[in-house]
C-alpha positions as CSV (number, residue, x, y, z in Angstrom):
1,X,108.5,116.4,104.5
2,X,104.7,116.8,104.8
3,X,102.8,117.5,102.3
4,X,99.4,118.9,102.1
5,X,96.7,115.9,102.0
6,X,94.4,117.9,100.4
7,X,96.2,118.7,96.9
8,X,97.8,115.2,96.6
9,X,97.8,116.4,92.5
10,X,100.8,118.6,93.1
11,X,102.9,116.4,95.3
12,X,106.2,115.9,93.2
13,X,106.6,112.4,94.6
14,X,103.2,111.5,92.8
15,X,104.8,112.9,89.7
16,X,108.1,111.5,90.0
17,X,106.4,108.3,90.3
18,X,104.1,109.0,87.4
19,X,107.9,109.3,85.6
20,X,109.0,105.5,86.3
21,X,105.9,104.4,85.1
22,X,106.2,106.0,82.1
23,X,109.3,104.5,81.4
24,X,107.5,100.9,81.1
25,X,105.6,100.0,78.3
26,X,101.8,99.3,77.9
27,X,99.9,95.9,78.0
28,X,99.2,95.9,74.4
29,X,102.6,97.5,73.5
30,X,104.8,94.8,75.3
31,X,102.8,91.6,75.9
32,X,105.4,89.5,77.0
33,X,107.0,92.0,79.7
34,X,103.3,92.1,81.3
35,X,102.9,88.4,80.8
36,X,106.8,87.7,82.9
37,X,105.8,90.4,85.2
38,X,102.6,88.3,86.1
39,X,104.5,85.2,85.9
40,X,107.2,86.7,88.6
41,X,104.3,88.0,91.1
42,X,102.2,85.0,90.8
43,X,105.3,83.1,91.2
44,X,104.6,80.9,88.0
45,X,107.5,79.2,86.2
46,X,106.1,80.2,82.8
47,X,104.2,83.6,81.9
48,X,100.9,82.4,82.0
49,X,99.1,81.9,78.8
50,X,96.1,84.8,77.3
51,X,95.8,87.6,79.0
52,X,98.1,89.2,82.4
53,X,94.8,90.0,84.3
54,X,95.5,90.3,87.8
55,X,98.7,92.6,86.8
56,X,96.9,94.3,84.7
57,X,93.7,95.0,86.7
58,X,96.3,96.4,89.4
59,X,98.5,98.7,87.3
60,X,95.2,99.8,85.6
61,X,94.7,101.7,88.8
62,X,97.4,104.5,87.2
63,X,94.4,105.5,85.2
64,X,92.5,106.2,87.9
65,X,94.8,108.2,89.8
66,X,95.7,110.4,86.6
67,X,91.9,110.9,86.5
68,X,91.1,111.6,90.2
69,X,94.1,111.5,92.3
70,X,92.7,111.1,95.8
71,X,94.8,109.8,98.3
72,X,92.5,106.2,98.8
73,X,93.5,105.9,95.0
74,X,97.3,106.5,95.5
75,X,97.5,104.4,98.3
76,X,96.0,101.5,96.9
77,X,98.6,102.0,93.5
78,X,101.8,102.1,95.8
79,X,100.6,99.2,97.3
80,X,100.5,97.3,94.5
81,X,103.6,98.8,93.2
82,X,105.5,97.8,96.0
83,X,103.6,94.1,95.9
84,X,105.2,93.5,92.0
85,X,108.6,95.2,92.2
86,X,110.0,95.1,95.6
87,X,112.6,93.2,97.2
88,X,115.9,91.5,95.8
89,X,114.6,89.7,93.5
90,X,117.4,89.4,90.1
91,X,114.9,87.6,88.2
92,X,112.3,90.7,87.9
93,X,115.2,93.1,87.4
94,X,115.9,91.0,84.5
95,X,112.6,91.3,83.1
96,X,112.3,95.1,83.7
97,X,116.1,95.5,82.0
98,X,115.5,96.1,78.5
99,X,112.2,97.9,79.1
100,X,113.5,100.7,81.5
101,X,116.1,101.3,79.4
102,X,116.8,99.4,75.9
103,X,119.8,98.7,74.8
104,X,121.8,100.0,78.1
105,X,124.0,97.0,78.5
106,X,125.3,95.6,81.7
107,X,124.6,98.6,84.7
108,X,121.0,97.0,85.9
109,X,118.6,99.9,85.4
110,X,115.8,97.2,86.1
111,X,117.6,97.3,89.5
112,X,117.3,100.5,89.9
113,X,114.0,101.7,88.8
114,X,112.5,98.8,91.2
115,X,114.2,100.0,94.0
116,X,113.3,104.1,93.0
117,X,109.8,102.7,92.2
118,X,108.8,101.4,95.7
119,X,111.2,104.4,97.5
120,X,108.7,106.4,96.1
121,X,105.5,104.5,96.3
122,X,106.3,103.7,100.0
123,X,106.8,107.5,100.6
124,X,103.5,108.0,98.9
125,X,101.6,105.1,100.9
126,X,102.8,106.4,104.1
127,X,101.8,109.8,103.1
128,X,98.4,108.8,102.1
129,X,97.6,105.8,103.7
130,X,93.7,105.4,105.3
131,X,95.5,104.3,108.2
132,X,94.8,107.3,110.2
133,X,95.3,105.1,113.6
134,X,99.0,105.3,112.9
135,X,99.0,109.2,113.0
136,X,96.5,109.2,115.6
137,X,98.3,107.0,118.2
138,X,101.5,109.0,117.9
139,X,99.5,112.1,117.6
140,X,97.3,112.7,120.7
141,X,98.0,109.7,123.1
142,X,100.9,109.7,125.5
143,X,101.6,106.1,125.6
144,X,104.8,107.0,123.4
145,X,106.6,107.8,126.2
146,X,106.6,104.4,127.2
147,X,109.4,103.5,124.9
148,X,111.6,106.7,126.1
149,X,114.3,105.1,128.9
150,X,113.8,105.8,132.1
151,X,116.0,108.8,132.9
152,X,114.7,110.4,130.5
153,X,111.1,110.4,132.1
154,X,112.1,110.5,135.4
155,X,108.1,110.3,137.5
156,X,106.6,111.3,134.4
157,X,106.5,107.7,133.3
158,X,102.9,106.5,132.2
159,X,101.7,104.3,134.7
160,X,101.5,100.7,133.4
161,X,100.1,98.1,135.5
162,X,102.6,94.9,133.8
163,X,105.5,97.3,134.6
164,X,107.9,95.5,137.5
């Protein structure tokens, strides 16, 4: 699906994301979840004493994609996003448990919003990504041909000078 990259404010993955995030709570709400969170990313045994800066200074970054949701800005968030929560990792689903939703019991919705969370924030950074080379390579350059077989070229193969 392609969205237009010029009204990034209507794109319903934005907003489904926007959903998850609502689900956790803030830093001065639940301390200790931002402080285990921390501890899990920075890969500390024990949440670190004061403060969750580095965390926090990269989630605060939902602030200013709410205010100005350009697609620099929600690259950069599912980034991070994907940074914190991503990968099987029990320990941060565990952490995320009774904050996603309290009181739920044994089904793992830590689990599963981590896994929903970077879905969507890597469909989001692909979308709007600075990395315009990608699109660009694929887009108006032949060389992809290079990985079609050989029958299916047949002399329309790009020349290539290592090619034996």
């Amino acid at each position: 699906m392609s969205i237009d990259p010029q009204t990034p404010a209507a794109d319903p993955d934005l907003a489904h994301l926007f959903d998850l995030l609502a689900m956790l709570p803030g830093p001065i709400e639940n301390r200790a979840f931002w402080d285990a969170v921390q501890a899990f990313v920075l890969r500390e045994p024990e949440p670190p004493a004061g403060y969750p800066t580095y965390v926090y200074e990269k989630m605060a970054n939902i602030w200013d994609v709410i205010q100005d949701p350009s697609p620099q800005r929600i690259a950069y968030l599912a980034k991070y996003l994907m940074f914190f929560f991503s990968g099987d990792h029990p320990e941060i689903w565990k952490v995320l448990n009774p904050v996603v939703i309290p009181g739920f019991g044994e089904v793992d919705p830590g689990r599963r919003w981590a896994t929903d969370v970077c879905e969507t924030a890597w469909t989001l950074y692909v979308r709007y990504s600075a990395n315009d080379q990608w699109r660009a390579k694929w887009q108006f350059h032949d060389d992809w041909r290079e990985w079609l077989p050989d029958e299916a070229l047949g002399k329309d193969r790009p020349s290539d000078p290592d090619r034996r």
